[in-house]
LUMVEX-749026 format. One record per residue (C-alpha): x, y, z; residue in one letter. Coordinates in Angstrom, 1 decimal. Last residue first. Layout:
! residues N
NODE       X       Y       Z  miza
NODE       X       Y       Z     A
...
END
This chain:
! residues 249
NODE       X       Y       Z  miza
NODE   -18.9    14.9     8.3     X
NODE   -22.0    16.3     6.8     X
NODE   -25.2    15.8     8.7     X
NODE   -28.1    13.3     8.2     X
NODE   -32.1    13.1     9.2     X
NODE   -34.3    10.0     8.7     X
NODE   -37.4    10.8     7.1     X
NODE   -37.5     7.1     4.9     X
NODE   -37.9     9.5     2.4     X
NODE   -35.3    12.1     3.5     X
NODE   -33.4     9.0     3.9     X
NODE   -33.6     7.7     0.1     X
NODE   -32.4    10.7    -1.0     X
NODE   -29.3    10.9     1.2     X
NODE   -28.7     6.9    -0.2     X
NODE   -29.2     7.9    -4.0     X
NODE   -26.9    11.2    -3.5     X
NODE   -24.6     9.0    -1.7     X
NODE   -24.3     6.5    -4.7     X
NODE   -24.3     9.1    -7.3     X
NODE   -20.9    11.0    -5.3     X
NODE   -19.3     7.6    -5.1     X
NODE   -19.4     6.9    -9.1     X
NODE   -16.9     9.5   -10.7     X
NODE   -14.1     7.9    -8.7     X
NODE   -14.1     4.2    -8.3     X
NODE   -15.3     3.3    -4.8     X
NODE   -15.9     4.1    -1.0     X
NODE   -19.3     5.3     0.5     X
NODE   -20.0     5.8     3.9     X
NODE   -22.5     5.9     6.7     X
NODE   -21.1     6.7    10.1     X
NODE   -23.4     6.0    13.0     X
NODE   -23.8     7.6    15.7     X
NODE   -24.7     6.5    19.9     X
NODE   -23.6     9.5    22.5     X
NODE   -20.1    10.2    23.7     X
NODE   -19.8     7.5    22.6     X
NODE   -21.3     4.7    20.7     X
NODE   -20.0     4.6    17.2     X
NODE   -21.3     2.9    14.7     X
NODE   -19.3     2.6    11.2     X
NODE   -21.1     1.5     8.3     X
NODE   -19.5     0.7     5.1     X
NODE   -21.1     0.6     1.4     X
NODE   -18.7    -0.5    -1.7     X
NODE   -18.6     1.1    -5.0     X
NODE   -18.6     0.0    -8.7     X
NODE   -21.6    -1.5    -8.7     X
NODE   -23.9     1.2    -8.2     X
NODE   -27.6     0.1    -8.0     X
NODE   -26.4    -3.4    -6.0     X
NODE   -24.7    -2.0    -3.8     X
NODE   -27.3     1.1    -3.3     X
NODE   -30.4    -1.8    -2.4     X
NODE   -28.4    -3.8    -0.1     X
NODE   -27.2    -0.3     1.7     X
NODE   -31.3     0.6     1.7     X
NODE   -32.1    -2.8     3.1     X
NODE   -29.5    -3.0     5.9     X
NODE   -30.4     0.7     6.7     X
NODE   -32.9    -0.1    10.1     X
NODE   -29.9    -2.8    11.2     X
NODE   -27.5    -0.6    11.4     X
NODE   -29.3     1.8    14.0     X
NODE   -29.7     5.1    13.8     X
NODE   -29.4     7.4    17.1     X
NODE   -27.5    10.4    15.2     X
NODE   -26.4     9.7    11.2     X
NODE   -23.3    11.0    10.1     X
NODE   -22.5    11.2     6.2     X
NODE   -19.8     9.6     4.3     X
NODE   -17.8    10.2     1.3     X
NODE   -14.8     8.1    -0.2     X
NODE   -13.4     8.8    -3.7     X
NODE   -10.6     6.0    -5.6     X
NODE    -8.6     6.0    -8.5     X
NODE    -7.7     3.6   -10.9     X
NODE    -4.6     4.3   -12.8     X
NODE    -5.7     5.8   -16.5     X
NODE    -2.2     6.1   -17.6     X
NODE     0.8     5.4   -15.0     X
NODE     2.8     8.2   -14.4     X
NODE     1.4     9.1   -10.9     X
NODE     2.7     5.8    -9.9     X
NODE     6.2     6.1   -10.9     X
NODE     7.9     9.4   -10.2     X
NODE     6.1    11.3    -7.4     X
NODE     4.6     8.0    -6.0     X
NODE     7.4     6.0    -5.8     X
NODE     9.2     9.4    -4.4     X
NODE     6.9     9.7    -1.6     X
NODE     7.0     6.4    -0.6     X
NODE    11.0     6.5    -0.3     X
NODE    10.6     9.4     1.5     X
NODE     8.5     7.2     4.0     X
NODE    10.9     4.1     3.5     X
NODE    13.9     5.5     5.3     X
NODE    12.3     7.2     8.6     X
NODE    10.2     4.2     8.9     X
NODE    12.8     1.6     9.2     X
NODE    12.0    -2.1     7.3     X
NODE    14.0    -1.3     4.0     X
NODE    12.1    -0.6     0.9     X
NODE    11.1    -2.7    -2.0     X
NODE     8.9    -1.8    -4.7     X
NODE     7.1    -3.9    -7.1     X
NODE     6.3    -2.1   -10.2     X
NODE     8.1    -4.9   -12.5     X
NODE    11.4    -4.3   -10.4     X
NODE    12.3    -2.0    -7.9     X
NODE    15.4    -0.9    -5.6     X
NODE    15.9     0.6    -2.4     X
NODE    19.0     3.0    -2.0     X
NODE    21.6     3.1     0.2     X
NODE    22.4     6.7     0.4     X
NODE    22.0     7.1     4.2     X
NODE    18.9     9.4     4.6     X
NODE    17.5    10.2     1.3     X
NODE    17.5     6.9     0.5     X
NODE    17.1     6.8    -3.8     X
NODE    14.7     4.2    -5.4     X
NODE    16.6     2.1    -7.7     X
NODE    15.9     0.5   -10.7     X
NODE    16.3    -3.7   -11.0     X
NODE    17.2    -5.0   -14.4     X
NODE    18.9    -8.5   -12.6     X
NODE    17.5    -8.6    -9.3     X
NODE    19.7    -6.6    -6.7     X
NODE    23.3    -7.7    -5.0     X
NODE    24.2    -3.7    -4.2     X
NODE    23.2    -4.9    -0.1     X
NODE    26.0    -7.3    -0.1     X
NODE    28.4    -4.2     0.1     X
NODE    27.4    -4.1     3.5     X
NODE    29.4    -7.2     4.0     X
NODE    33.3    -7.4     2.8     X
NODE    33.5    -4.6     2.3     X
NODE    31.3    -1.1     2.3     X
NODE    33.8    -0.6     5.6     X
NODE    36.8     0.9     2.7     X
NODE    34.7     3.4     2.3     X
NODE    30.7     3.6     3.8     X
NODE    28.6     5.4     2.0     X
NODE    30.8     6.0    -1.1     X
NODE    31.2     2.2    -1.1     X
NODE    27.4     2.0    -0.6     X
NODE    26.3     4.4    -3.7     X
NODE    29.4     3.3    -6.4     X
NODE    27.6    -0.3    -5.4     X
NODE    24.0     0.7    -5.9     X
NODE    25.0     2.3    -8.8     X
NODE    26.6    -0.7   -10.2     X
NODE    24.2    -3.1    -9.0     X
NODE    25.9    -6.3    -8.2     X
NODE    23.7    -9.5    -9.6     X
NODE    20.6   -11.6    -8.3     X
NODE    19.6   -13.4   -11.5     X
NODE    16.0   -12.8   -12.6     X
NODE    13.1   -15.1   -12.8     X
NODE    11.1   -12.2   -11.0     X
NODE    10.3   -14.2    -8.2     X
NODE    13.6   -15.7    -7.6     X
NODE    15.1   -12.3    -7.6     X
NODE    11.8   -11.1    -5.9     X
NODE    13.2   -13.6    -3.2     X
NODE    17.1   -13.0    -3.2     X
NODE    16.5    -9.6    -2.4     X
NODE    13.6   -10.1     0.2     X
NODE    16.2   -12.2     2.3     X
NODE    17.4   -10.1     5.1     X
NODE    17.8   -13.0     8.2     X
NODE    21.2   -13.6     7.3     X
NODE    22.1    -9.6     7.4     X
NODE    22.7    -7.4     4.7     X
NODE    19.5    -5.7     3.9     X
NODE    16.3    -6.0     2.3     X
NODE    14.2    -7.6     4.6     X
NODE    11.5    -5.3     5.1     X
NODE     8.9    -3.0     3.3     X
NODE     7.3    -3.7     0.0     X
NODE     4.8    -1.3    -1.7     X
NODE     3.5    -3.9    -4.4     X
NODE     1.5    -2.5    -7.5     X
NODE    -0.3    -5.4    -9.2     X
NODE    -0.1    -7.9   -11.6     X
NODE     2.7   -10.1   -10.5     X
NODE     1.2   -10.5    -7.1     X
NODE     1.0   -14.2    -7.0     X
NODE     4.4   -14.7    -7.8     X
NODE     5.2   -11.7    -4.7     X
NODE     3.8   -14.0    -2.3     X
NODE     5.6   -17.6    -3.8     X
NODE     9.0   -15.4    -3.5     X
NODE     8.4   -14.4    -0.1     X
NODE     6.9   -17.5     1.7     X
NODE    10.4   -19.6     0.1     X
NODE    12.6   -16.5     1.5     X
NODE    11.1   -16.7     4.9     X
NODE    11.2   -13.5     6.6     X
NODE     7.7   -13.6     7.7     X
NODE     4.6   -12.3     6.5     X
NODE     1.8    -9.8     7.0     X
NODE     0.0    -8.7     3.7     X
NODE    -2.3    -5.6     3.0     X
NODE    -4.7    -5.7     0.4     X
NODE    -6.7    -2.9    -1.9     X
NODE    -4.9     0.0    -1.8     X
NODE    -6.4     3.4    -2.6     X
NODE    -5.0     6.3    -4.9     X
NODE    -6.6     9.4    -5.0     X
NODE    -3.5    11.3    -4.8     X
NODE    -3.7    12.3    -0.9     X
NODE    -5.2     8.6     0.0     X
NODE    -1.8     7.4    -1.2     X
NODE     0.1     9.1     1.9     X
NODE    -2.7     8.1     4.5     X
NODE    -2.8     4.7     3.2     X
NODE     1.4     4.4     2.9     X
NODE     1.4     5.7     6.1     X
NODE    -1.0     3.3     7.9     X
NODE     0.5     0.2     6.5     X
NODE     4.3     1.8     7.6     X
NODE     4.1     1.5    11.2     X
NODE     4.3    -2.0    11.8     X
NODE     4.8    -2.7    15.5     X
NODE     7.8    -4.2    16.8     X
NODE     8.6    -6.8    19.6     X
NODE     5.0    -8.1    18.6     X
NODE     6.3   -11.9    16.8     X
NODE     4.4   -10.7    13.7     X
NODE     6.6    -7.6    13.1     X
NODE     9.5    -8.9    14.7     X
NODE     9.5   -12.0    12.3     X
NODE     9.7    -9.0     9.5     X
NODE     7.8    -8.6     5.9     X
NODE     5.2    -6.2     5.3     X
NODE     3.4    -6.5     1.6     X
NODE     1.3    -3.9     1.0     X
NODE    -0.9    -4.0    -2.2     X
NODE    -1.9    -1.8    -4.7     X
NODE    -4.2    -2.7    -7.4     X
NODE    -4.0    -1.7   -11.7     X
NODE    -5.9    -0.2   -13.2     X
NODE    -4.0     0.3   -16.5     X
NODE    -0.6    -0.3   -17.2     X
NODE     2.4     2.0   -18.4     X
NODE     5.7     0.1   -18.9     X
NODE     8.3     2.3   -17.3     X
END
């Protein structure tokens, strides 16, 4: 694989029963909790619906980033993804070989006439093994498309990671650190988080009140690693000054 530097990772969740409510997506929060564990961070999430036109025009304007792509890539009328990174890609959609040799082993003689549709992949596609039924997702370019069921794409996630992403030379990685404050209000630290935003650039301030059992407020740095721990420093500093008292999550 081509290695590129810094590059974003973005969700892309596609399903009409994702946005209609009869499902819930169960993948975002996953995929956060899985990359958070390398250091990795994603930077947008997208909702949309199996549309093959809205497909291909989202993953055009994602040609220069990461995608973790979930839905749509099965055999069914409604299961378009394949046909819109084809389109996407400027690639034919062509049988797989190994994808085929994987279904027909999966299934026999019941691989035809239609599950067999799922080996129809974008031209120079790889594939990304299914530990639980053998038919396997596929990528292309660094997007990554997995099927819509949890208990498929979540090995499939881990193996992305395991063999592609941590591969990639100098891929950005993120830190996040936050400290608990007790009866502070947000609007007594606008000043200070304005003042550490713009003294460390590459990292973003969040404030997360909470106001039960009793009223706290979580004050957090997120950002390119080797910066966050300068930024806190700055802002646990700058409370012992303003005398306001902190505690390690």
């Amino acid at each position: 694989m081509t290695k590129n530097k810094k590059k974003e990772i973005h969700a892309l969740i596609i399903g009409d029963e994702i946005l209609s409510g009869k499902r819930k997506d169960k993948h975002l929060t996953y995929l956060i909790e899985t990359l958070k564990k390398h250091n990795l961070h994603i930077s947008r999430a997208d909702y949309i619906s199996d549309d093959t036109k809205e497909i291909k025009k989202t993953l055009e304007q994602k040609k220069d980033v990461i995608v973790f792509c979930f839905g749509g890539i099965g055999a069914t009328p409604d299961d378009c993804t394949r046909s819109a990174a084809a389109q996407a890609h400027q690639k034919l959609l062509s049988r797989h070989p190994e994808a085929k040799v994987l279904i027909e082993k999966q299934f026999g003689e019941d691989a035809y006439p239609k599950r067999i549709l799922m080996a129809d992949l974008p031209e120079e596609s790889s594939l990304i093994p299914n530990s639980i039924n053998n038919i396997p997702g596929f990528f292309i370019n660094q997007h990554f498309f997995m099927p819509g069921f949890p208990e498929m794409a979540w090995p499939m996630i881990d193996w992305v990671i395991d063999n592609n992403l941590l591969k990639i030379e100098e891929s950005k990685k993120y830190e996040d650190y936050s400290i608990w404050l007790d009866n502070v209000s947000e609007s007594s630290l606008i000043d200070l988080m304005e003042l550490t935003q713009s003294k460390f650039q590459k990292i973003k301030i969040y404030s997360l009140p909470k106001m039960h059992p009793k009223k706290m407020l979580e004050l957090g740095v997120i950002g390119e690693e080797g910066y966050v721990k300068d930024a806190l420093n700055f802002i646990k500093d700058s409370l012992e000054k303003m005398k306001i008292s902190w505690r390690n999550l």
